[in-house]
C-alpha positions in Angstrom: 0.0 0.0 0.0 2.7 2.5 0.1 4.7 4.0 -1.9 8.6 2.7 -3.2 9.7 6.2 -3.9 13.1 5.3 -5.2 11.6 2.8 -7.5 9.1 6.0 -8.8 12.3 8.1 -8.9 14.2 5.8 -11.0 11.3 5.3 -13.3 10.9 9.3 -13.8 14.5 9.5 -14.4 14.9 6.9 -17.2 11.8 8.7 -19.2 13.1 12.3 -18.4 16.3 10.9 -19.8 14.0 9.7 -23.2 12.5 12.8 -23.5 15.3 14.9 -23.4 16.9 12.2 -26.6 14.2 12.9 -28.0 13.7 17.0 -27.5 17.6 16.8 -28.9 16.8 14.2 -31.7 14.0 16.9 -32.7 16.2 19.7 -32.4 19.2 18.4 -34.8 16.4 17.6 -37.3 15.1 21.1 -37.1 18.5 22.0 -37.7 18.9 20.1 -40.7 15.9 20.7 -42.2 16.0 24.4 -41.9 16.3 25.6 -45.2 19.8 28.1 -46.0 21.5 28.5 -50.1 23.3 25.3 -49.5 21.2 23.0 -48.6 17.7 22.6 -49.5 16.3 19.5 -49.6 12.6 19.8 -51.4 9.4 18.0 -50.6 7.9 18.6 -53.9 7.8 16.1 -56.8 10.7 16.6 -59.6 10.0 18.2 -62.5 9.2 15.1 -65.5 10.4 15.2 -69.4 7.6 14.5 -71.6 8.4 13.4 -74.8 6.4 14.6 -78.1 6.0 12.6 -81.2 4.0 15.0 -83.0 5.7 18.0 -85.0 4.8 21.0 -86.6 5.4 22.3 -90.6 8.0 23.8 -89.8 9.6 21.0 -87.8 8.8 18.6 -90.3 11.3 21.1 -93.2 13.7 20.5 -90.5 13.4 17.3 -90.2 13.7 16.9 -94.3 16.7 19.0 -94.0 18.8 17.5 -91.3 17.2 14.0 -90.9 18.0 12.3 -87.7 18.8 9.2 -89.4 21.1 8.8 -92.4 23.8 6.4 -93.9 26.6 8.9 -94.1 29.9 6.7 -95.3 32.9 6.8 -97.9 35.1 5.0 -99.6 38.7 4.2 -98.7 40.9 2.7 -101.8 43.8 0.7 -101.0 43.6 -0.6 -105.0 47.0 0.8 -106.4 47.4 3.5 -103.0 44.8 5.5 -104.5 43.5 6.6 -101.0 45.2 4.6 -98.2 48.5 4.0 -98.0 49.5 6.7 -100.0 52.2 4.6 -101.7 53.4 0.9 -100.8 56.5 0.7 -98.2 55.9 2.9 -95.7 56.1 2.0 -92.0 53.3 1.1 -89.8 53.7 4.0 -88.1 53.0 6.2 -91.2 50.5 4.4 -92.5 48.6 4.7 -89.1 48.9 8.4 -88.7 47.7 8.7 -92.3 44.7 6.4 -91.3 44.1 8.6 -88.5 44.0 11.6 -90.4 41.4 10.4 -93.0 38.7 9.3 -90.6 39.8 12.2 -88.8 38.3 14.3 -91.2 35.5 12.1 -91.6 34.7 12.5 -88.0 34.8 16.2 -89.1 31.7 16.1 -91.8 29.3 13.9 -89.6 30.4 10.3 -91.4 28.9 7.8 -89.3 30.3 4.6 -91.6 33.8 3.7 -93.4 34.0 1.3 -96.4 37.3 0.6 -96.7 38.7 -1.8 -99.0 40.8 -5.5 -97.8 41.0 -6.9 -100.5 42.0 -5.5 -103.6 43.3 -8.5 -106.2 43.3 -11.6 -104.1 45.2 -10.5 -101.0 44.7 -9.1 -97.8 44.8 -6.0 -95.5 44.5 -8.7 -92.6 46.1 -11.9 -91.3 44.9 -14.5 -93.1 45.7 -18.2 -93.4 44.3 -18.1 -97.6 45.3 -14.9 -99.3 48.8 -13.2 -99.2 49.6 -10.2 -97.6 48.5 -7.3 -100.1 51.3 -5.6 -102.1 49.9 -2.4 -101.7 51.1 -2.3 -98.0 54.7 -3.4 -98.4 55.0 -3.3 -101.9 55.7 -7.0 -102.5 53.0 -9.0 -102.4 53.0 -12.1 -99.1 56.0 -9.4 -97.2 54.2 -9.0 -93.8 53.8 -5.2 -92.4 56.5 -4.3 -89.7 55.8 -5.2 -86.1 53.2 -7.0 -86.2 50.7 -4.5 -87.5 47.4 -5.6 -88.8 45.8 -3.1 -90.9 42.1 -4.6 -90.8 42.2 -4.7 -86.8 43.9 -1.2 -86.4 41.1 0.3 -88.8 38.4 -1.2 -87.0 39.5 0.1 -83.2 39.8 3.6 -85.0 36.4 3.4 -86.5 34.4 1.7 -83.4 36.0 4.2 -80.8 34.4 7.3 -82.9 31.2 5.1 -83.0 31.4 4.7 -87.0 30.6 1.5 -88.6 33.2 -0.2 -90.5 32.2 -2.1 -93.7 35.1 -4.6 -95.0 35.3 -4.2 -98.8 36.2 -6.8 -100.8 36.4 -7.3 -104.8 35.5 -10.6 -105.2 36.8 -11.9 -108.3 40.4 -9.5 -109.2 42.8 -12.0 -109.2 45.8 -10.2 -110.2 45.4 -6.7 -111.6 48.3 -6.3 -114.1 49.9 -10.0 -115.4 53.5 -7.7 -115.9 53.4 -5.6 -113.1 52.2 -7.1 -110.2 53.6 -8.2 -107.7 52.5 -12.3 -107.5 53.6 -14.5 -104.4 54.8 -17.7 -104.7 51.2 -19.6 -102.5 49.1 -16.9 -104.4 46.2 -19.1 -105.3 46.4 -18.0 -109.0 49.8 -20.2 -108.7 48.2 -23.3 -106.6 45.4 -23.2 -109.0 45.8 -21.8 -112.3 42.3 -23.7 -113.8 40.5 -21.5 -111.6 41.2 -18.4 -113.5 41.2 -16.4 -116.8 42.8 -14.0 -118.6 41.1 -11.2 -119.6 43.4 -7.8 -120.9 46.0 -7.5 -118.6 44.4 -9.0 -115.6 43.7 -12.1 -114.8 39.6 -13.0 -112.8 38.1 -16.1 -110.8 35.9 -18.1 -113.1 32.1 -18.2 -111.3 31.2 -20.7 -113.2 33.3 -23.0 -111.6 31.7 -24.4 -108.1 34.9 -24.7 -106.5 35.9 -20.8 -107.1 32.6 -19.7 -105.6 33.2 -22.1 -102.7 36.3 -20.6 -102.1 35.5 -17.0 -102.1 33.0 -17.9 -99.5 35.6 -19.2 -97.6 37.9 -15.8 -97.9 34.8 -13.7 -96.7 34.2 -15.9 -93.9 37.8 -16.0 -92.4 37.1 -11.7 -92.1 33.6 -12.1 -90.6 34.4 -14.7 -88.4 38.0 -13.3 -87.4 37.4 -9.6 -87.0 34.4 -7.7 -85.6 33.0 -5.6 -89.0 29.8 -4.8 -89.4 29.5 -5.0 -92.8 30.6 -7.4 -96.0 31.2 -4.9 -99.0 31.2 -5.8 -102.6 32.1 -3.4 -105.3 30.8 -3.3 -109.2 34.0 -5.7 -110.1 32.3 -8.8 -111.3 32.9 -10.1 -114.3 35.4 -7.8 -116.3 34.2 -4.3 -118.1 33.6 -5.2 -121.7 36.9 -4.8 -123.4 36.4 -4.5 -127.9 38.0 -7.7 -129.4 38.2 -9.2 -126.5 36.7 -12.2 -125.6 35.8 -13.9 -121.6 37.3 -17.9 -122.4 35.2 -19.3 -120.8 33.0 -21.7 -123.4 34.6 -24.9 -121.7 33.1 -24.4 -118.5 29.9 -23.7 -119.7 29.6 -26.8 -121.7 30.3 -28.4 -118.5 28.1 -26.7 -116.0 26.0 -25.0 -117.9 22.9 -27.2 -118.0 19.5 -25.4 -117.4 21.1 -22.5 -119.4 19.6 -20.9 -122.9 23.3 -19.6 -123.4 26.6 -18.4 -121.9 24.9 -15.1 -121.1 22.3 -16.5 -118.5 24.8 -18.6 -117.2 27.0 -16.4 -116.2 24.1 -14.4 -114.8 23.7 -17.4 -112.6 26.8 -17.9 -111.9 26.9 -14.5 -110.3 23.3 -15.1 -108.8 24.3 -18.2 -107.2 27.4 -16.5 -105.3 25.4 -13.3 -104.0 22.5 -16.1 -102.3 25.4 -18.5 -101.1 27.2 -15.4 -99.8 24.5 -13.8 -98.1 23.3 -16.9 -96.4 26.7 -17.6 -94.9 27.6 -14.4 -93.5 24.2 -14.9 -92.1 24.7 -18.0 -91.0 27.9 -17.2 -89.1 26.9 -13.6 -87.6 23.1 -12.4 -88.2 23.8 -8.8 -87.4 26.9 -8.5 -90.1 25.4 -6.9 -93.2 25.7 -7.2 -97.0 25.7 -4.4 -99.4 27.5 -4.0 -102.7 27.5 -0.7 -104.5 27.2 -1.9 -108.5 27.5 0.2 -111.5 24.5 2.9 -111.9 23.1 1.2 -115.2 21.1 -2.0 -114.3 20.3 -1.9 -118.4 19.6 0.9 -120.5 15.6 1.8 -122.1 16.6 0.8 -125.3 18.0 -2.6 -124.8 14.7 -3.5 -122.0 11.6 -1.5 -121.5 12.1 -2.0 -117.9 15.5 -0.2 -118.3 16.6 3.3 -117.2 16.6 6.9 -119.3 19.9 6.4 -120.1 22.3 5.6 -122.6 25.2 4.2 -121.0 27.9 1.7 -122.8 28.2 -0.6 -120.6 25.5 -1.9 -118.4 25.9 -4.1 -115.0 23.2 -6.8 -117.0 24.6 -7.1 -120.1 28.4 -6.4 -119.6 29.3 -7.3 -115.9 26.6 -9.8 -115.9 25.2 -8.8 -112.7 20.9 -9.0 -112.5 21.0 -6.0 -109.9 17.6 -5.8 -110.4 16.7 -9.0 -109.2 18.9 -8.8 -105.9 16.7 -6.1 -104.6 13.4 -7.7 -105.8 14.6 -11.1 -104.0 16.3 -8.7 -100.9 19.3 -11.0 -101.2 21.5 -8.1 -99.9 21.1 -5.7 -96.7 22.1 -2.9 -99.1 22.4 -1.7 -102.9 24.4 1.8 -102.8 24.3 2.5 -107.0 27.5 4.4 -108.1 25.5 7.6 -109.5 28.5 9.8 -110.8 26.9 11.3 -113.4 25.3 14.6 -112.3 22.0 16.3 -113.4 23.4 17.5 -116.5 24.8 14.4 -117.9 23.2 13.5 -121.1 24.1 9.2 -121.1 23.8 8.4 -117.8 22.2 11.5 -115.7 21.9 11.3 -112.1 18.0 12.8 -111.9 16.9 10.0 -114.6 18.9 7.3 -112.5 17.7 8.0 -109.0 14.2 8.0 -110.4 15.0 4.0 -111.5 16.1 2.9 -108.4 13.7 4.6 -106.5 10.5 4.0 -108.5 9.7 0.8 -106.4 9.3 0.1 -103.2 12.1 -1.9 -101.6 12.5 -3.8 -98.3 15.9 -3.3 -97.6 18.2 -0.1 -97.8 19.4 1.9 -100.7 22.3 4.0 -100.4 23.4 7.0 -103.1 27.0 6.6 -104.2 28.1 10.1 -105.1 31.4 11.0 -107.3 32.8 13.6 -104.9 36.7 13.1 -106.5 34.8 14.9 -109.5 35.2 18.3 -107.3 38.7 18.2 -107.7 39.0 21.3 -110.7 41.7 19.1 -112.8 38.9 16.3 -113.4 37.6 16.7 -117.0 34.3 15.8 -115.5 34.6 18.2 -112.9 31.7 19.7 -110.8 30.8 22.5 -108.0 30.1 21.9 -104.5 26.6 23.3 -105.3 25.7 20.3 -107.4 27.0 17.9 -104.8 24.3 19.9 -102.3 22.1 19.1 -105.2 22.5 16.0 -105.5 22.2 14.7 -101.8 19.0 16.6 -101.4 17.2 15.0 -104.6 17.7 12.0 -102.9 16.4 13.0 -99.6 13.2 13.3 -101.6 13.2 9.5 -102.0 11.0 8.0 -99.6 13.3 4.7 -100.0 17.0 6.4 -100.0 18.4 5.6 -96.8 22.1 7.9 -97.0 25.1 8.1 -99.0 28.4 7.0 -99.6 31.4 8.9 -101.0 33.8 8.1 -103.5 36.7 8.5 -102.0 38.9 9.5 -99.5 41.0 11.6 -101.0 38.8 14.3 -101.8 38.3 14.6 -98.0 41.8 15.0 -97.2 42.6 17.4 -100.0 38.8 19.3 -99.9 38.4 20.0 -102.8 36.5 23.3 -103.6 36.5 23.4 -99.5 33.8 21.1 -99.9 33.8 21.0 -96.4 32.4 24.1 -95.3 29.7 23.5 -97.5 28.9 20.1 -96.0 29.1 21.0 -92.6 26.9 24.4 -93.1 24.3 22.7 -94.8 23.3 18.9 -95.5 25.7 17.9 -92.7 24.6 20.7 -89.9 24.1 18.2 -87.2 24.9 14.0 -86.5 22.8 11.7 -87.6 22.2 7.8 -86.4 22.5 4.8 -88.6 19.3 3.7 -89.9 18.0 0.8 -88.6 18.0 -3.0 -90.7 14.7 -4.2 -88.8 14.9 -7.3 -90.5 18.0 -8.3 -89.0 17.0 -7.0 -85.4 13.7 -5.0 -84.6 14.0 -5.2 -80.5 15.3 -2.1 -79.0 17.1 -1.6 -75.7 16.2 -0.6 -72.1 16.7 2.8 -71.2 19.8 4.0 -69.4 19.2 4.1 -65.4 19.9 7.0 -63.6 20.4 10.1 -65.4 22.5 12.3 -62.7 23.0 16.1 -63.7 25.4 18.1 -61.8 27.1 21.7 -62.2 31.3 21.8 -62.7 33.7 24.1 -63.5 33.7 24.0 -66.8 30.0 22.4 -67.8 27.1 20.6 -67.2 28.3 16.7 -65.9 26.1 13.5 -67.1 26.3 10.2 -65.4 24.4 7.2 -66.5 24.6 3.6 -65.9 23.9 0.9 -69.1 20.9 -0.5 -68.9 20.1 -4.2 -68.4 19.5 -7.0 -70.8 19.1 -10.4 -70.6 20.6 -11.4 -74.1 24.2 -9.6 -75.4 21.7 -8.1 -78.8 19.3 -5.7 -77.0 22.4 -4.3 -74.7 23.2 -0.8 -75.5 26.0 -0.5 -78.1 25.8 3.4 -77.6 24.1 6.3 -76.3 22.1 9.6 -77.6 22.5 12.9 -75.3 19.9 15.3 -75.8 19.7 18.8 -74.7 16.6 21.3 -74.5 16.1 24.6 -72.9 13.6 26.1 -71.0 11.2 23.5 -72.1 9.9 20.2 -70.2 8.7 18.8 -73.4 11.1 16.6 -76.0 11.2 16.1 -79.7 13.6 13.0 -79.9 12.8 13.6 -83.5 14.9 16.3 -84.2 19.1 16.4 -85.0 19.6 19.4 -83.8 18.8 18.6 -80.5 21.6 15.7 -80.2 24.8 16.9 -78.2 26.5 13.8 -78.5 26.2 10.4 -80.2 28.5 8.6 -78.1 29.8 4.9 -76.1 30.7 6.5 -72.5 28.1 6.5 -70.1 29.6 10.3 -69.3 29.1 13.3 -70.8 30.3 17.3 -70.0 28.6 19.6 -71.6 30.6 22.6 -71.9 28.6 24.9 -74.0 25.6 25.2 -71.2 25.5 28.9 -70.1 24.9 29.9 -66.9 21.5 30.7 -65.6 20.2 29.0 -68.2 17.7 25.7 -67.3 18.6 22.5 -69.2 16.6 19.5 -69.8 19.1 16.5 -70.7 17.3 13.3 -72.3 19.6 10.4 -73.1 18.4 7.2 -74.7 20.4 4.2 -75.3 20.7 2.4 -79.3 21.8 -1.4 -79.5 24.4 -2.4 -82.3 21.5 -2.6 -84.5 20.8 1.0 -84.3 17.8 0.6 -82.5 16.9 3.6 -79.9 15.0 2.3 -76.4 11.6 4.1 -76.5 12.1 4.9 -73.1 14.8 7.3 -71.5 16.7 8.8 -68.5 16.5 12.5 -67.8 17.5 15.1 -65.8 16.8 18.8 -65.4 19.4 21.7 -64.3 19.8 24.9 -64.0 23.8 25.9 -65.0 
């Protein structure tokens, strides 16, 4: 009944000790929480990106103008140095720096692809257990490059660290180029197996017609895809040999032999050609799905006059009827990834005009891509054929009216290095403003990554910071290969449609933006694009005021 007042004493001590924790627990929050210029933490919800899909007219000229996607490649010649090296002997060292400089200046004019050419008669650009070491490198054909070098593998780290494709080109069927002045090593295969070939002018060619040859040219594309990481196979207009007068292809003998099922020699070798474009496709294919194919033929597929179906044009020589290649038919069957038509003529040619042949190849709808192959060593004043930078301009933006031309590609090099006309300026200024992504092959991959994760913004010294992480996948073809940066002022809405919004096209998950002004609010959108060129629909974003 009475009282234990030290037992009541303790008890109010231990909960006056709790409520003073407490009072100072509250008190250091307070303290925290109290809002000052260098730290305010905010309750309310962050501001969200919203991303627009529609566009208005004037958008939509932009957009015609500077289109977000776009083949943008060129040529690179190794074929008698005509563009890379620019002669035979020098060191690896020079031939690297001149490499550099080249893409260099492609990086320069928004090229987002390189075609460069391996093989050239029969050899190589690459280690290879089949062909010979080119000629063109050393200057005698099988002599290995100094230390160790491997030209294909150097030019492909070069290309893939600016984030540019890299197409191998090969000519299929140039066996040896000049019989008197070529350089021939002793295991060239025109040596192990002379049957295979004939002589045609001063050059000697693979015979198609014979299974074995086709066989083996499979085998010398496959060592490249299956060796090096291109994404492209690249065949030229080199088939059978340019029509020569008085000349004749020997080649009757094998037709008698495998040329049942044939009306005549013509449609045979047709076939013969036919047969190697299915057998190549299907093994490049077979071996790596995301590789493409594309070869770049001659313009004329046949003239008007010799096949209603034919072009306005009055050409010589026509890839049907001379190089025996039914170009027609490849894209009607989509037995390559790509056709890129050499169309060097320009709008005021009168045999072979560029207006009349970009109206051929575009007059049907195709499923797979069609690139423009434009004469740009023509801008160089001491060609007899020259032409201004203004029809160049021309000619690019015809094609952009094409609903089915899908970029361009640039013969060659050289006129890049030397800028011919400054050429440059004018790309840069005007069809070439602002970057451009690879169009998409949806038939070889439709699936588009996830999103990057966590967009983090922050202010430095000299810029804007952006941090992302990749985003996940479950198999290695929908991770992200690359990423898109964005950039938009004073505006929580997005138009992922438009190029001159891109800041970067890039592989580093980090970006600085060092042109953001101060006091200026920036909405950053960054979306990720596998190795297909697909872009995630979704995003990571971030919003800061410089």
């Amino acid at each position: 009944r009475y009282l234990n007042f030290k037992k009541v004493n303790n008890i109010f001590m231990k909960k006056s000790h709790l409520f003073a924790t407490v009072l100072i627990l509250l008190g250091a929050m307070g303290f925290m929480l109290s809002p000052n210029e260098n730290n305010v933490i905010s309750t309310e919800e962050p501001e969200k990106i919203e991303i627009i899909k529609s566009f208005t007219a004037k958008e939509k000229t932009f957009q015609f103008n500077h289109p977000k996607r776009e083949f943008r490649s060129a040529w690179i010649t190794t074929f008698t140095n005509l563009d890379w090296p620019s002669k035979r002997g020098l060191t690896s060292v020079q031939q690297k720096s001149e490499f550099i400089n080249i893409i260099n200046q492609f990086e320069k004019n928004s090229i987002n692809s390189v075609i460069a050419q391996v093989r050239a008669s029969s050899d190589a650009f690459y280690k290879s257990e089949i062909s010979p070491w080119s000629e063109w490198l050393t200057g005698e054909q099988g002599k290995a490059p100094d230390n160790n070098f491997d030209p294909l593998q150097f030019m492909l780290n070069e290309c893939h660290d600016r984030n540019m494709e890299f197409h191998a080109w090969f000519n299929p069927f140039r066996a040896v180029s000049h019989t008197r002045f070529s350089s021939i090593a002793k295991n060239h295969i025109t040596n192990k197996k002379p049957e295979w070939f004939f002589k045609y002018g001063n050059s000697k060619y693979y015979n198609p017609g014979i299974p074995e040859v086709r066989e083996y040219i499979i085998k010398v594309v496959l060592e490249v895809v299956n060796n090096y990481d291109v994404d492209g196979i690249h065949f030229d207009d080199y088939f059978y040999p340019y029509t020569i007068k008085g000349q004749v292809i020997p080649d009757s003998i094998q037709f008698e032999k495998y040329g049942l099922g044939c009306d005549n020699i013509h449609d045979w070798r047709r076939d013969n050609i036919n047969l190697l474009i299915r057998e190549i496709s299907i093994a490049i294919k077979n071996s790596k799905p995301h590789v493409k194919f594309g070869i770049s033929p001659l313009a004329v597929w046949r003239n008007k006059t010799q096949d209603k179906l034919g072009s306005e044009t009055a050409s010589g020589q026509s890839s049907y009827d001379n190089l025996y290649c039914d170009t027609k038919l490849w894209i009607e069957e989509d037995l390559v990834d790509y056709m890129a038509p050499q169309l060097y003529g320009s709008t005021k040619n009168k045999y072979a005009n560029y207006n009349s042949l970009i109206d051929w190849w575009t007059k049907n709808d195709y499923n797979h891509h069609l690139y423009v192959g434009h004469a740009i060593y023509k801008l160089d004043i001491k060609n007899r054929r020259s032409i201004g930078t203004d029809e160049l301009v021309k000619q690019v933006q015809i094609s952009r009216t094409k609903k089915n031309v899908n970029g361009n590609i640039y013969f060659r090099a050289q006129a890049f290095v030397k800028n011919h006309q400054n050429f440059q300026h004018e790309l840069t200024q005007s069809i070439y403003k602002f970057p451009a992504l690879i169009p998409a092959m949806n038939w070889i991959d439709s699936i588009a990554p996830a999103p990057p994760i966590k967009l983090k913004t922050k202010n430095k010294q000299y810029g804007v910071s952006l941090k992302w992480r990749p985003p996940n996948y479950k198999a290695l073809t929908d991770s992200a290969a690359y990423y898109v940066v964005y950039r938009y002022v004073e505006n929580n809405e997005a138009k992922l449609g438009l190029s001159d919004k891109i800041l970067s096209i890039q592989k580093s998950t980090y970006f600085l933006d060092s042109t953001a002004i101060k006091g200026v609010k920036y909405n950053y959108v960054v979306t990720a694009v596998d190795r297909s060129h697909n872009e995630s629909e979704g995003f990571s974003s971030g919003i800061i005021k410089r």
